[in-house]
C-alpha positions, 0 to 999 in steps of 0.5 A: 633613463633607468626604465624599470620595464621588466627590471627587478627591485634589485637592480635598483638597489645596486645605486649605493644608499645615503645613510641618513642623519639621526633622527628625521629632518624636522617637518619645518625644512620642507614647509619653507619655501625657497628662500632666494629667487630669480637671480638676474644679471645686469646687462653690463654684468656688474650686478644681479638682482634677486628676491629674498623670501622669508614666508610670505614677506620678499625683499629684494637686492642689488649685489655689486659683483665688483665690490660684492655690496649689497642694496636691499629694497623693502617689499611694501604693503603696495608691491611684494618685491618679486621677479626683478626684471632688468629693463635698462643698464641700472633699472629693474622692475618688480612686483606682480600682474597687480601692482608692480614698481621701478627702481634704479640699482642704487636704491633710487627713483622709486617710480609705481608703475601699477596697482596700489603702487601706482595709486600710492605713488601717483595718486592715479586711480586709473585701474591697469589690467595687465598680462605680464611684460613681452619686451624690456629691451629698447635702446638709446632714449626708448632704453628703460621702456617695456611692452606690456599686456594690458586688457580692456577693463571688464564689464561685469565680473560675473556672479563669482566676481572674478573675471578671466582677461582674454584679448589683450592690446599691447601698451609701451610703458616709460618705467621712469615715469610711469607714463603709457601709450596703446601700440597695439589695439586687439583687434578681437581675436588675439590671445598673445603677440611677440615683439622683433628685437627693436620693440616692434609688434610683429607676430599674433596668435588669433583664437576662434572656437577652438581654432588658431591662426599666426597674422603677421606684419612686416613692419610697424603700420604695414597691414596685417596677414595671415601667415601662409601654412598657419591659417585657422586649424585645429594644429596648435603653433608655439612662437619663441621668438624672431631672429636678429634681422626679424625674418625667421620665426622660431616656433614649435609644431608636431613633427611627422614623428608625432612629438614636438619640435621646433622649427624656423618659419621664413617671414619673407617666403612664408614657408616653414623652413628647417626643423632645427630640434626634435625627439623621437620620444620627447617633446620639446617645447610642447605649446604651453605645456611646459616645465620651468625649464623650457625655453630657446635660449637667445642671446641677449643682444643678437637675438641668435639662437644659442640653444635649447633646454628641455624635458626628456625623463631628466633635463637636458640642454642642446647648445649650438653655439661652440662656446656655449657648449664648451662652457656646459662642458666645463661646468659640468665637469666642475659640478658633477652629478647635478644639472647646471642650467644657466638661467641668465647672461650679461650682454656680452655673454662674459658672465653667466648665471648659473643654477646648479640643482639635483633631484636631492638639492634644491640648488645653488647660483653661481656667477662664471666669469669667462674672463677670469675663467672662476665660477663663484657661489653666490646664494644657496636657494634653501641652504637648510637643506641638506642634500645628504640628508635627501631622498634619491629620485629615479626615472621609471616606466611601466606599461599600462593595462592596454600597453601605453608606456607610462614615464614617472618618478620612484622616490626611494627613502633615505638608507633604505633598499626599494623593496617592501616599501610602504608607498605612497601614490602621488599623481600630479595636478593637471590633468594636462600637466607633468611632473618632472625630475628634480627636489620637490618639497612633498615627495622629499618630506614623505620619504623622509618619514619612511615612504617610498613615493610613486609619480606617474605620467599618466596619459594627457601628461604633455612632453610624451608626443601628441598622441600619448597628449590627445589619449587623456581628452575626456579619459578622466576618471577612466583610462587616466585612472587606469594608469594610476592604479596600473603604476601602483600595481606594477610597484607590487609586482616589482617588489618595491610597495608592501601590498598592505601599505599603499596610501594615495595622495595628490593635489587638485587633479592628483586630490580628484585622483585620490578620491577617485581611486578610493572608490573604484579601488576599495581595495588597492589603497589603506588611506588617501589624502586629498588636497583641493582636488575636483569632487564634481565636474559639472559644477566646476566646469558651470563655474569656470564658463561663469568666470570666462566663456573663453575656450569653451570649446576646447574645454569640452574637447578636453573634459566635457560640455557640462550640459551636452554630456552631464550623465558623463560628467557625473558617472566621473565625479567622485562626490556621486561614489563616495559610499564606495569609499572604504579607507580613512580619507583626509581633504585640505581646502582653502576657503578662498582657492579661486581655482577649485573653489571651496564648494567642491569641499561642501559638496564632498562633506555632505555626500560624505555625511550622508552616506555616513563615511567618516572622515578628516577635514582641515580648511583655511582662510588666506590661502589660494591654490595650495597652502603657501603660509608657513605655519600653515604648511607646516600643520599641513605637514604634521596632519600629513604625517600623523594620518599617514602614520595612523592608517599605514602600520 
């Protein structure tokens, strides 16, 4: 990590910088999403599935290794060809939570399995309510068979309508047919189950007013318990996973160091055994609270654990098996600079998917064949991207005001030195999520255009220790809103921003921040932009508890009970601040944002006008939680860059 506590803008400079290109990269680049996607190998390792993306249409393909052909399968107006998942030898499924399909390698039998491909293909109306699939790997006659979530229908969806599925019973469904039966049946309280390596539930997570508890069962029809250790408390328990014979449980908890690791629970003794990984400073693995990145990595077959990816400043990967760290090593040496994740694996670990990314390239697959020792390239994930072209991103830290370490992100422009900087300020959604080291479309466009880019961790940031967690509970608007303004200030002191060009930037909990740093900082920033962030807590926290009174409790011990503390919630919500707003603002909402919904937006635009503040306001239909349509990214984009260009001179 190179922390910048007490580090002067110089140091930083000594990295050597990347002349840039004539002319800025065109605001287009960064609009296009990804265009390839999810590459999976298949069991035998004589294929890779993968999605095409081109806006919102995806497709997806088979590539035969041997012969390097390639099937494509069409998305539908019923499926959208996402996520294929291997499920057999020669059969993958795709799709989403609401309509999902199958399909053999060579294009054949097409079977709907949810939704509209399921009504489409089977004329089967029978509404599915699924969470996602927790077993694809069945053998012998089972092979093709998965392990879903399914949920009892709701009964009323409320006055939004829209509905929040909570306890979810467990369904083995035929992917050649379509075919399903309930294995498990909710007893009430469950939020989630693991299956051993032969299919069968063992392993529950129950949830009661904020409290959790592990049950457990040693085999299919034996009765349930409560694991001895992992009764209702307020500790929270991560599970990853069963060894091969099904007696250990790989699950994460806090160590006595406060940080997250991971440790193996015997089933047999019901005791907590070795913890296996741990940071001082870092969490591994923190209980929903991750990035992409994270995971126990198992072998395919066996079921042994190989070893462990995970978030410190940057990624890192901790192999325990011999053979697999002596191929990181190998592909480490042959892809320099860059992180090398192995994303996939045939089942008998002789081929490997491998994705080779940076902070300043979005990525490339490759396929290493162990047996003919040869690393292929397979696809470019935004091959218009061109690396040289990108911004360097540096790890940082800076102390805040009551001495808390803060971790974050510099984004330097291109060919520029990281002094007198025009910057801007871009904290992450949340709150109780992170950013993390690598490309990242918004920061790299910004930078692009001149401006330096500060991310902050700000407390409840998870992957810091459960401390540095639990300091963000109902903190919001307050310390949390410290740390932001503590990191711009430190980026003064330090020499890196141009004290009369600091602009603010953020969505949703970052967007919130924007407009919480406008009027508690009136002097601090020269504009901000919002993007779907919270304007008033108490009506969205109405709304949630209106779509799901699931998690109550935990909600209020983290932001705040909406009729117990309201006189607290509205001293934090900006729309009750804005005649403090004295920079230029822009907002961006979508109309129908099922997360923060676009009253938020009314609500703002009417505190705004009557307090008569000007302003700049940009709404769309069709998007959801952020803008995912290109013509749409790319207006947001260009209102970006001209605001930005207007008020930071």
């Amino acid at each position: 990590m190179l922390s910048m506590i007490g580090l002067s803008a110089g140091a930083l400079a000594a990295t050597p910088a990347t002349p840039t290109a004539a002319g800025p990269v065109p605001v287009e680049s960064f609009a296009r999403l990804p265009a390839i996607r999810g590459v999976n190998i298949s069991r035998d390792g004589q294929y890779v599935a993968y999605t095409v993306v081109a806006d919102l249409q995806s497709a997806f393909a088979f590539k035969n290794l041997v012969t390097g052909t390639i099937n494509g399968v069409e998305g539908s107006l019923y499926v959208a060809a996402s996520s294929p998942r291997w499920v057999s030898r020669d059969r993958v499924v795709y799709g989403n939570n609401r309509s999902m399909a199958s399909i053999d390698r060579d294009g054949g039998k097409y079977s709907g399995l949810l939704g509209a491909a399921r009504e489409q293909d089977k004329r089967d109306q029978n509404q599915l309510y699924i969470g996602g699939i927790i077993f694809s790997r069945f053998a012998g006659d089972k092979e093709g068979n998965v392990l879903m979530l399914e949920y009892d229908h709701p009964l009323d969806g409320g006055r939004y309508g829209l509905v929040r599925l909570t306890y979810p019973n467990v369904i083995n469904m035929d992917t050649r047919t379509g075919n399903y039966f309930r294995v498990i049946q909710n007893p009430g309280k469950v939020i989630g189950w693991l299956a051993d390596g032969q299919g069968v539930v063992r392993v529950g997570v129950e949830y009661d007013q904020g409290l959790s508890r592990v049950i457990y069962r040693a085999s299919d029809g034996a009765p349930w318990q409560v694991l001895a250790g992992l009764d209702y408390a307020k500790r929270t328990v991560g599970l990853h996973g069963l060894s091969t014979d099904g007696s250990t449980l790989y699950l994460s908890l806090v160590t006595p160091d406060g940080t997250w690791g991971i440790y193996t629970y015997n089933l047999v003794k019901q005791q907590l055994g070795d913890l296996i990984l741990s940071h001082e400073h870092f969490d591994i693995l923190p209980l929903g609270r991750g990035s992409w990145y994270d995971r126990i990595i198992f072998a395919p077959n066996t079921r042994e654990i190989l070893g462990i990816q995970y978030d410190s400043d940057t990624p890192k990967v901790i192999w325990f098996d011999p053979q697999m760290a002596a191929i990181q090593g190998a592909l480490d040496h042959g892809l320099k600079h860059r992180v090398n994740t192995i994303v996939d694996m045939s089942d008998d670990l002789r081929k490997l998917v491998v994705l080779s990314w940076s902070a300043k390239d979005p990525g490339t697959y490759y396929i290493f064949d162990l047996d003919k020792k040869e690393l292929k390239p397979l696809f470019a994930t935004m091959p218009w991207i061109k690396p040289e072209q990108m911004a360097d991103v540096y790890p940082i830290s800076y102390k805040s005001r009551d001495g808390l370490v803060i971790h974050g992100y510099l984004t330097v422009p291109p060919g520029k030195e990281p002094q007198d900087l025009p910057l801007v300020v871009f904290p992450h959604g949340g709150p109780f999520g992170r950013d993390t080291w690598g490309f990242h479309s918004d920061p790299q466009f910004l930078a692009s255009r001149g401006y330096a880019v500060l991310q902050m961790n700000y407390r409840g940031s998870p992957g810091f220790g459960e401390s540095f967690f639990e300091k963000g509970h109902r903190h919001i608007g307050r310390e949390l809103q410290d740390d932001i303004t503590d990191g711009t200030r430190w980026a003064i002191k330090q020499g890196i921003a141009d004290p009369h060009r600091i602009a603010i930037m953020g969505w949703s909990f970052g967007g919130y921040s924007v407009l919480m740093g406008l009027t508690r900082e009136p002097d601090l920033y020269r504009c901000g932009i919002d993007l779907a962030g919270v304007t008033d807590w108490r009506a969205i926290l109405n709304y949630d508890l209106e779509i799901s009174k699931f998690g109550k409790e935990e909600m209020a011990d983290l932001l705040g009970d909406p009729g117990k503390d309201a006189a607290d919630l509205d001293e934090i919500s900006p729309v009750n601040h804005v005649d403090k707003i004295r920079a230029p603002l822009l907002f961006v909402y979508s109309k129908d944002d099922t997360t923060v919904p676009f009253e938020q937006a009314r609500l703002l635009r009417d505190a705004l006008d009557k307090a008569h503040k000007p302003y700049e306001f940009v709404s769309k239909f069709n998007e959801g939680h952020g803008f995912y349509t290109y013509d749409h990214r790319v207006e947001l984009y260009q209102r970006i860059e001209k605001f930005l260009a207007e008020n930071m001179k």
